[in-house]
C-alpha positions, 0 to 999 in steps of 0.5 A, a space after each residue: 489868476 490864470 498864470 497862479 492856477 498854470 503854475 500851481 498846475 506846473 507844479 503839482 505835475 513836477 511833484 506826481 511821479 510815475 511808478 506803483 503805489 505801496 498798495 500795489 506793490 503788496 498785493 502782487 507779492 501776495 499773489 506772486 507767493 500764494 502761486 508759488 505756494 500752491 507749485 511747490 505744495 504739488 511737487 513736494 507731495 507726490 511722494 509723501 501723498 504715495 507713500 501715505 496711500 501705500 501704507 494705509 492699502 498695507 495697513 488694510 491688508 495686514 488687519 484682511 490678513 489677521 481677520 481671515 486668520 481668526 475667521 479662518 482658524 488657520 494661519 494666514 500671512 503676507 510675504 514681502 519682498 522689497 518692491 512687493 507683498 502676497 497674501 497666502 493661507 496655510 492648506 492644512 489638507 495639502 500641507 501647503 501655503 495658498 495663494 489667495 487674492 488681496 481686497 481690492 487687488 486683481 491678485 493675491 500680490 500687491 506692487 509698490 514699485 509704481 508708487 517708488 515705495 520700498 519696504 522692510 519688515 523687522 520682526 519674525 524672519 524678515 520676510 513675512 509675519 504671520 497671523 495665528 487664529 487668534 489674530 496674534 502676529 507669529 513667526 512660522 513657528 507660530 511663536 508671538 513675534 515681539 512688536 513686529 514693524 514694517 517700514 515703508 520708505 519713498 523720497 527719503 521720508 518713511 512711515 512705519 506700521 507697528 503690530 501689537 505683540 498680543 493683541 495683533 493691534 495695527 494702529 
C-alpha cells in the first residue's frame, strides 16, 4: 500500500506544473487595461476639456455682450484677436467705444493663450460682432450679419459657436 500511494503521489507531482492558471492571467489583463485607460483618458483630454471650458466662458460672454445690448439700448460688442476678446459698449455721449469688464473677469479682455485656444470670427469684419438693441448680431454698420460664427481651435479639434442672424440665438 505504501509504495501504490508513494507512486500515485510521484506521479500526481510529475503531472502539477508551475505557472498561473487562465483566471489569473485574465484578471491581470483587465487591471493592466483599465489602468492604461484611465492614463491615457487624462493625457488625451486636456486640450479637449480646454478647449470645451473656452467656448462655453465665450459662449457667456457673447449672450452677456447681447443682453447688456437690449438692456442697454446701445450697441455693445466683443472684439477679437487670435489668442484674445474685450467687451466694449458704444459712449453715444462721447461718440467712443468703452471698455467694459467681463462677468467673472478682473477685466474687460479675456485671454485664451493659457488654455492653447485660438480663434477666428467669420462673419461682419472679422474682428468683432456687434450686438444691436434688439440683440441682433450686426456689423458696425448696424447691418444684420448672415449667421456670424466663431471657431475656437486647440490640439487640432475645433468647436464652433453659431449666432442666429435674426434672433441673436447662441445654442
Amino acid at each position: 500500500e505504501g509504495t501504490l500511494m508513494n507512486r500515485i503521489c510521484r506521479k500526481n507531482n510529475k503531472n502539477r506544473q508551475h505557472g498561473f492558471t487562465l483566471l489569473e492571467v485574465i484578471a491581470v489583463i483587465v487591471i493592466v487595461s483599465v489602468l492604461a485607460a484611465v492614463a491615457v483618458s487624462r493625457f488625451a483630454s486636456t486640450s479637449s476639456t480646454s478647449l470645451v471650458a473656452e467656448t462655453d466662458i465665450l459662449k457667456a460672454h457673447l449672450r452677456y455682450a447681447q443682453y447688456r445690448a437690449m438692456s442697454d439700448a446701445m450697441p455693445w460688442r466683443l472684439s477679437f484677436s487670435t489668442t484674445t476678446y474685450s467687451l466694449s459698449y458704444y459712449d453715444e455721449s462721447t461718440s467712443q467705444w468703452k471698455s467694459s469688464t467681463l462677468p467673472n473677469e478682473a477685466s474687460g479682455t479675456h485671454s485664451l493663450e493659457k488654455a492653447g485656444v485660438t480663434l477666428t470670427v467669420a462673419g461682419g469684419d472679422g474682428s468683432s460682432i456687434y450686438f444691436n438693441e434688439w440683440g441682433n448680431p450686426v456689423n458696425a454698420s448696424n447691418n444684420l450679419l448672415s449667421s456670424p460664427q466663431i471657431v475656437l481651435t486647440a490640439g487640432g479639434k475645433t468647436q464652433t459657436i453659431s449666432i442666429t442672424t435674426n434672433t441673436g440665438f447662441i445654442p
